[in-house]
C-alpha positions in Angstrom: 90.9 -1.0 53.4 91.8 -2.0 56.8 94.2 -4.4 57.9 94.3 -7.2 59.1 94.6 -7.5 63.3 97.6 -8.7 65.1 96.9 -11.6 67.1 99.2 -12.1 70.5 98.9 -15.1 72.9 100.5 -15.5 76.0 104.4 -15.2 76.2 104.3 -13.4 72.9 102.3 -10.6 74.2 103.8 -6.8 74.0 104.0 -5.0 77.2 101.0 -2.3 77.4 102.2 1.2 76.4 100.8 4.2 74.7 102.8 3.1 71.4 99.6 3.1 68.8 101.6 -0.6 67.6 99.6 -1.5 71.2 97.0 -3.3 69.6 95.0 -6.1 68.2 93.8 -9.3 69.9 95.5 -10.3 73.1 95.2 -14.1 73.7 96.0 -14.2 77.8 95.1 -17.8 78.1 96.7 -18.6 75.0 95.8 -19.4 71.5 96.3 -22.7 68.9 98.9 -22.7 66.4 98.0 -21.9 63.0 100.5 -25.0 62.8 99.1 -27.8 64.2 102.7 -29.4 64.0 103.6 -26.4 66.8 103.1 -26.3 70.1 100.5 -23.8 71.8 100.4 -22.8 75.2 97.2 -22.6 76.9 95.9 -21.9 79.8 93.4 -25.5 80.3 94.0 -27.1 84.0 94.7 -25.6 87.5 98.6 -26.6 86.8 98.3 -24.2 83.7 97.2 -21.5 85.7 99.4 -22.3 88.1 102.1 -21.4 86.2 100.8 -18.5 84.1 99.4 -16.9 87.1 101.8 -17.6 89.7 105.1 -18.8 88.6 105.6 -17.3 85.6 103.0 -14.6 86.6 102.5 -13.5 82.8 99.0 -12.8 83.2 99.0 -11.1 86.1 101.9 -8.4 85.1 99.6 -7.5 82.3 96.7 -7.0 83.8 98.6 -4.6 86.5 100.1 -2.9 83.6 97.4 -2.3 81.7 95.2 -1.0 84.9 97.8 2.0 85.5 97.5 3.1 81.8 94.2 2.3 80.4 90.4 1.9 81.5 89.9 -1.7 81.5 86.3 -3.2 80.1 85.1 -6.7 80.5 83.4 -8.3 78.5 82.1 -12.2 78.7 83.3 -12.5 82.2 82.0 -13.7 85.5 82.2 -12.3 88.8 82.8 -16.0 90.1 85.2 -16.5 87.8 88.4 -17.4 90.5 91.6 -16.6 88.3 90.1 -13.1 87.8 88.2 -12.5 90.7 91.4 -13.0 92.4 93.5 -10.8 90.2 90.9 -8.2 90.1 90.2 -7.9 93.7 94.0 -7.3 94.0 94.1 -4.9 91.7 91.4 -3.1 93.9 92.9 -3.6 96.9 96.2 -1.5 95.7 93.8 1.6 94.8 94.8 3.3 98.0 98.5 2.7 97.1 98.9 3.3 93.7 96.7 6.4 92.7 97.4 6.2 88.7 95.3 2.9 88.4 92.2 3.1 86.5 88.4 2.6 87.2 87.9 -1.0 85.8 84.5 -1.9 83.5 82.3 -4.7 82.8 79.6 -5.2 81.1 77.0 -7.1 82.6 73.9 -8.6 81.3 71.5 -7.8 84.4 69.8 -5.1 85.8 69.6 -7.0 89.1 70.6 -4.9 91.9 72.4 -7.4 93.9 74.4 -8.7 90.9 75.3 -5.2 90.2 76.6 -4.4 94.0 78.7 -7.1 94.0 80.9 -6.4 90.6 80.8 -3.1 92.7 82.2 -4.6 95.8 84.8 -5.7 93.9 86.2 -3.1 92.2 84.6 -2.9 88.9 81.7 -0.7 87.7 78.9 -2.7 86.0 77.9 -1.4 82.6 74.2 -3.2 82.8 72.6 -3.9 79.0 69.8 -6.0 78.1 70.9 -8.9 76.5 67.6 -9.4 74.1 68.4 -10.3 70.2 71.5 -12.3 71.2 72.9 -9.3 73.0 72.3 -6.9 70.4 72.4 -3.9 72.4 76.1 -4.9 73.5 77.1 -5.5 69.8 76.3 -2.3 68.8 77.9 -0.9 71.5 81.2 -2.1 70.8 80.8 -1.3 67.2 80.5 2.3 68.0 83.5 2.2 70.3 85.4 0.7 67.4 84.2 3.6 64.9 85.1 5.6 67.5 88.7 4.4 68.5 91.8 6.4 68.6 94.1 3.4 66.5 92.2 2.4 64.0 88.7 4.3 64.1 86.6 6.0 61.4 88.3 9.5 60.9 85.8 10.5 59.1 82.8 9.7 61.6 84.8 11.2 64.3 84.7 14.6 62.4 81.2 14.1 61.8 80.5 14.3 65.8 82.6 16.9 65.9 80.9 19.0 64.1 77.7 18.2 65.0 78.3 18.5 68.8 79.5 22.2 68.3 76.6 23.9 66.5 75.6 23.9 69.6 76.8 25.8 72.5 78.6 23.6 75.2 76.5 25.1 78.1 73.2 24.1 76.2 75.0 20.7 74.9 73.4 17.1 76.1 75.6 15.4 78.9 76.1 12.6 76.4 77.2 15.1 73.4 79.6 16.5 76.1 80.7 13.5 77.3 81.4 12.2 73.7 83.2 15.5 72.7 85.6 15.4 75.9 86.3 11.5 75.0 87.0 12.1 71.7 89.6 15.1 73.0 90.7 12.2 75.6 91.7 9.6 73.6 93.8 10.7 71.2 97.4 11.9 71.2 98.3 16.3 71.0 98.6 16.3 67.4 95.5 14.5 66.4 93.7 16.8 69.7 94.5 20.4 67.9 93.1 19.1 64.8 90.3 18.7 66.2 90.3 21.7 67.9 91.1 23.6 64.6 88.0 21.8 63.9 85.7 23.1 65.7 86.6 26.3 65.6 86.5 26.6 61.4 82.6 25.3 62.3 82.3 28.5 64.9 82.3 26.6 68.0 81.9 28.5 71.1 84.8 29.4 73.4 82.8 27.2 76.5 84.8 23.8 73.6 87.8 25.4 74.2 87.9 25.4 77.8 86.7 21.9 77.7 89.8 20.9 75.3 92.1 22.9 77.4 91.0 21.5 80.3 91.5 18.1 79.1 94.7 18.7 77.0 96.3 20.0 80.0 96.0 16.5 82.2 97.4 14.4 79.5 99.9 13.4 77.3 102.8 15.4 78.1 105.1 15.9 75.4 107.4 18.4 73.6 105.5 21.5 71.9 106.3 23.3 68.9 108.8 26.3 69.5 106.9 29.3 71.4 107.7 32.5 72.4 106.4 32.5 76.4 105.5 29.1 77.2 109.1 27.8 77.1 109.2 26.8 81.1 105.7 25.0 81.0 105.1 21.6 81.3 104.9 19.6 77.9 101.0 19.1 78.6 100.1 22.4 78.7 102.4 23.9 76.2 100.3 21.7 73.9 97.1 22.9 75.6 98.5 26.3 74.5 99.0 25.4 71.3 95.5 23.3 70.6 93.9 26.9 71.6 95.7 29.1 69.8 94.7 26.9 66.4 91.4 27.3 68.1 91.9 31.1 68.4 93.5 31.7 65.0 90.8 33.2 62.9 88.6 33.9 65.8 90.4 36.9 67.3 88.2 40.0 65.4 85.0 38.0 67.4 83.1 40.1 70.2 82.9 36.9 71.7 86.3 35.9 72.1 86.8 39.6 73.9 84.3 38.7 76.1 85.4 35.0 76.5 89.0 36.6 77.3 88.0 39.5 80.1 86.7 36.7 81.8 89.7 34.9 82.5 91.3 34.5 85.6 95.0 34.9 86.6 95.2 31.7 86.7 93.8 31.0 83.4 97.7 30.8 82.2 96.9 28.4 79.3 94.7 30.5 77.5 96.1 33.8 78.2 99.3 32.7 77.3 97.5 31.2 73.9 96.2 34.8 73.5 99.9 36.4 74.0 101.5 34.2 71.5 99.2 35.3 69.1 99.9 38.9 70.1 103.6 38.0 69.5 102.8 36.4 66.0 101.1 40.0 64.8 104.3 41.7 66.1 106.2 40.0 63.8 104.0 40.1 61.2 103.6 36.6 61.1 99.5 34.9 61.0 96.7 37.3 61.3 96.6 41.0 60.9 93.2 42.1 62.9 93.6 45.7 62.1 91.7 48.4 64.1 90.7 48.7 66.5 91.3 44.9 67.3 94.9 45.3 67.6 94.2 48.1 70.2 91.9 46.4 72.1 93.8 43.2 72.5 96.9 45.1 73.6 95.3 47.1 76.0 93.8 43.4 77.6 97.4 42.6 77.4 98.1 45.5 79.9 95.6 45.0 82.1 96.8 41.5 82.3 100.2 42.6 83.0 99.3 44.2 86.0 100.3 42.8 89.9 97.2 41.3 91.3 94.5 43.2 93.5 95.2 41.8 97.0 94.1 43.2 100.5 95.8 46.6 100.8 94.6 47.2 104.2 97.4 44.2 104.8 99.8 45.6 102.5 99.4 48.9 104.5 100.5 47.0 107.7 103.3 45.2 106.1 105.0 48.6 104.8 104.2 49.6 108.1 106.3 47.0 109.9 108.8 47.0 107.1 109.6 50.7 107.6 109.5 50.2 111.7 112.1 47.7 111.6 114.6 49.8 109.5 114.3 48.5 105.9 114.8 51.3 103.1 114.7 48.8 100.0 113.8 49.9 96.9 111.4 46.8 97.4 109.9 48.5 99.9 108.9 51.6 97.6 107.4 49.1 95.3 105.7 47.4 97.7 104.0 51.2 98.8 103.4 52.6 95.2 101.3 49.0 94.4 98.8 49.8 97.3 98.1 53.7 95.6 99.4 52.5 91.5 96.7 53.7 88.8 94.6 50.2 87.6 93.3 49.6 84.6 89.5 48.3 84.5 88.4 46.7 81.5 85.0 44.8 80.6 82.9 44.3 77.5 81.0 47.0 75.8 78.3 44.2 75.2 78.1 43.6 78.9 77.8 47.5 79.4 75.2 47.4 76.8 72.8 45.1 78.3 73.6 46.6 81.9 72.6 50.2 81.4 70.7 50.0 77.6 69.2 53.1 76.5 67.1 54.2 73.2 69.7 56.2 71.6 72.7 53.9 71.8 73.5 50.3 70.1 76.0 48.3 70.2 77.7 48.6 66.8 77.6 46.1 65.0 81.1 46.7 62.7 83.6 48.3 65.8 84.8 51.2 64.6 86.9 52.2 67.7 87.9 50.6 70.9 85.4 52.2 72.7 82.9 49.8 70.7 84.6 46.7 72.5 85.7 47.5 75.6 84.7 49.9 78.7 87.3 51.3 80.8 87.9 53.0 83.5 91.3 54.4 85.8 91.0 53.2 89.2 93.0 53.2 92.4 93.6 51.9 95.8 92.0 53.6 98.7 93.4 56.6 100.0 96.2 56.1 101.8 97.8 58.8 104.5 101.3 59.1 105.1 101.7 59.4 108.4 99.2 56.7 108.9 102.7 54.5 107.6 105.2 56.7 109.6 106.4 58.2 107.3 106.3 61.7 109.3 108.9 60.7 112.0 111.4 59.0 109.0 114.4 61.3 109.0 116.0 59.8 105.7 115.8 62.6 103.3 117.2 59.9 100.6 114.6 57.5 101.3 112.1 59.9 101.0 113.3 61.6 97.9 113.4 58.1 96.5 109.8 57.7 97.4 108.5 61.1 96.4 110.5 60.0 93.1 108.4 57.4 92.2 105.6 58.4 93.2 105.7 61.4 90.8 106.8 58.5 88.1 103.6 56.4 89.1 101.4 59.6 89.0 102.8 60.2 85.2 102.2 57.0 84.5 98.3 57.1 85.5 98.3 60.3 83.4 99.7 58.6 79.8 97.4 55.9 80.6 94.4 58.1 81.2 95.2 59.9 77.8 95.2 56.7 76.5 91.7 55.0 77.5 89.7 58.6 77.7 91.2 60.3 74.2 88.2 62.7 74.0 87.9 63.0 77.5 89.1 66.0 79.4 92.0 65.1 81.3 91.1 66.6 84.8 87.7 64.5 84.6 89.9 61.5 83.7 92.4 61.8 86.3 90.5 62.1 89.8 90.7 58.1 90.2 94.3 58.8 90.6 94.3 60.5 94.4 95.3 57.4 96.4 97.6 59.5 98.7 96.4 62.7 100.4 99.6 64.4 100.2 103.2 63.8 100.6 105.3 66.8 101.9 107.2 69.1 100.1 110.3 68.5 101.9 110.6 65.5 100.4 111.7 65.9 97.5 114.7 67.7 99.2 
C-alpha cells in the first residue's frame, strides 16, 4: 500500500539532496492551508514575486540547487512565462561556469520547429508529445516514470525490464532497451545497482551489461565499499563498481565467455580486473566459489599475464639504457630497466578465438574443458634481439656491474624456462624455449 505524499510549499520546503526523504510535492509558489484559520503564503502579485524571487530569493536557491543535482523536467510551463524564463535563462547562462549543472527538460505540446528552437535557445531541451485525448500521450508518460522511479517505484516492474532487456545481448539490444537498462543502473543508489547487477547475471546476461553497469557505477555515487582485498586505495565509486561486477561475476567464472570477455581487457580496465582478482583472492581462502580444473589454472595463469610490465617501444627503451649507462648510472634500476626490453612474455588468447581462426576437420572445441589447453592458447614471446655492444656495454669496465647484469639475466632466462615448462607441459623444452633469445650473447667475462 503506498503512502501518502508529503506536500511542501514555500518556506517549508527541504533543501534538494540525494536523501531518498527528498520527495513529494513541492509547492514553489505556495499552497493553502489545510486551515483556513492559517495563513498561506502565495506567490499571486508582482510584490509576491518580488519577494520570493528577489528578496527572500526562496525560489530561486532551489531551482539552482536542484539544477547541479538533478535533471530538471517541465511540465505545464511556458517559455513566456517571465519569473521562469528569467531564472532559467540564468541558470543557462552559468553552464560555462559551473560544469555540474544539469541539462534542463520540458515537455512541450508542439512539433512546431520554431517553438522548439526557442525552449532550445534558452537552455532547455523540448520533449515534443502530441497533446490528443487531453494529453494522453504525456500522462502515460509520466506514469511510467513513476513505475519506474528510484523512491517509490514498482520494484517489481523494474525487475521485470531487467530481465527482459538481458535475454538479449547488449550489442544486438534496441537503443531504447539500452537506454532504459543504463537509467535504471543510473538512478538508483550502489546497493540497490549490484542487485541488479546480481540480477542479470542469475538470468545469463552477457558480459557487454556489465561493462555498461561498470561504466556507469563508476561516475556516480561515491561512497564507502564493503572491505576488499586490492581495491583499498580506489575511489568509493569504483570500489563499488568493483563490487557490483564481482556479484555479476560470481557464478559466472567456469563460462568460456567470461575467459574471453576477460583476455580482452585492457590495462586500464582496472575495475573489472580488479573484480576478477578479488575473486581469485576469495578461492585462495576458500571462501565463494571453488571452479576446480582446469578453471583455477587458467584464471591464474590470466592473472600472470596481467601482472606483467606493459609492452612499450623498446627501440626507446634501448636508447634510454643507452644514455643511462653513458652518463654513469649503475642502478640496479638500470638492470631492470634492460632485462624488461629482452624478459620472456606471456601471450594468452582464447582457444575459441583460435578455433574459428585456423578450424580444421579433426579438431573441436571441447565442449566440457578438460585441460587448460581447451581455454586458452599460449605462447613464450620476447623482445627483439638486442646486441650488447649496440648499449655499450663492450667498453664498460665495471666487472661488478656486469656481474650484476649477467646475474640477472641468467635469473630472467630461468624464469622463461619454469614458465615454458609451465604453458608447453608436453612440449619438448628446446622447441619451447627458442622465443627466449632476445640477446645474442653476453661475454663470458662477465660473470667474472
Amino acid at each position: 500500500m503506498r503512502q501518502p505524499l508529503q506536500t511542501y510549499a514555500l518556506g517549508g520546503i527541504p533543501r534538494p539532496s540525494h536523501r531518498t526523504d527528498f520527495t513529494g510535492i513541492l509547492h514553489l509558489h505556495g499552497a493553502l492551508d489545510r486551515d483556513p484559520k492559517r495563513h498561506s503564503d502565495l506567490i499571486v502579485t508582482d510584490q509576491d514575486f518580488g519577494e520570493f524571487y528577489l528578496r527572500r530569493r526562496i525560489v530561486p536557491d532551489f531551482i539552482y540547487d536542484a539544477a547541479r543535482l538533478f535533471y530538471l523536467v517541465l511540465v505545464g510551463y511556458s517559455a513566456n512565462d517571465p519569473p521562469m524564463r528569467y531564472l532559467l535563462n540564468a541558470v543557462a547562462g552559468d553552464s560555462a561556469r559551473f560544469p555540474d549543472l544539469k541539462e534542463r527538460f520540458a515537455f512541450v505540446d508542439t512539433h512546431d520547429p520554431v517553438a522548439l528552437e526557442d525552449w532550445k535557445g534558452r537552455g532547455i531541451t523540448p520533449i515534443p508529445y502530441d497533446p490528443a485525448d487531453r494529453h494522453a500521450a504525456l500522462t502515460a508518460t509520466l506514469e511510467r516514470w513513476a513505475d519506474l522511479s528510484a523512491i517509490d517505484g514498482k520494484k517489481t516492474l523494474v525487475d521485470r525490464e531487467i530481465k527482459r532487456m538481458v535475454r538479449t545481448g547488449r550489442g544486438n539490444a534496441s537503443d531504447a532497451d539500452r537506454d532504459l537498462f543504463d537509467h535504471l543502473i543510473r538512478r538508483t543508489d550502489p546497493q540497490e545497482r549490484t542487485r541488479l547487477s546480481g540480477l542479470a547475471s542469475r538470468h545469463k546476461a552477457d558480459l557487454g551489461w556489465l561493462d555498461a553497469i561498470i561504466e556507469i557505477a563508476a561516475r556516480h555515487h561515491p561512497a564507502p565499499a564493503p572491505a576488499e582485498s586490492r581495491c583499498g586505495d580506489t575511489h568509493g565509486a569504483e570500489q563499488m563498481a568493483r563490487w557490483a561486477a564481482m556479484v555479476f561475476l560470481e557464478g559466472r567464472i567456469k563460462e568460456r565467455a567470461t575467459i574471453d570477455w576477460a583476455l580482452g581487457l585492457k590495462p586500464s580496465d582496472t575495475i573489472q580486473r580488479g573484480a576478477v582478482l578479488d575473486l581469485l583472492d576469495r578461492w585462495a581462502l576458500q571462501n565463494g566459489e571453488k571452479p576446480g580444473e582446469p578453471w583455477r589454472s587458467a584464471w591464474r595463469f590470466i592473472e600472470e599475464s596481467w601482472r606483467q610490465p606493459i609492452v612499450g617501444n623498446n627501440g626507446v627503451k634501448v636508447i634510454f639504457a643507452q644514455d643511462r649507462l653513458r652518463s654513469g648510472e649503475r642502478s640496479g634500476s638500470l638492470i631492470d630497466a634492460m632485462l624488461e626490453i629482452v624478459a620472456p612474455r606471456l601471450e594468452i588468447e582464447s582457444s575459441s578465438r583460435s578455433y574459428r581462426l585456423y578450424p580444421t576437420p579433426y579438431r573441436k572445441l571441447p565442449r566440457h574443458p578438460k585441460k587448460v589447453q581447451d581455454l586458452l592458447s599460449m605462447s613464450l614471446t620476447s623482445g627483439e634481439i638486442v646486441d650488447p655492444d649496440a648499449l655499450g656495454l663492450k667498453e664498460l669496465e665495471d666487472r661488478s656491474f656486469l656481474a650484476s647484469l649477467a646475474g640477472a639475466l641468467e635469473c630472467t632466462v630461468a624464469s622463461g624456462l619454469e614458465l615454458a615448462r609451465r604453458i608447453y607441459p608436453d612440449v619438448g623444452l628446446e622447441h619451447a624455449i627458442w622465443p627466449l633469445f632476445a640477446w645474442a650473447r653476453y661475454p663470458a667475462q662477465w660473470s667474472g
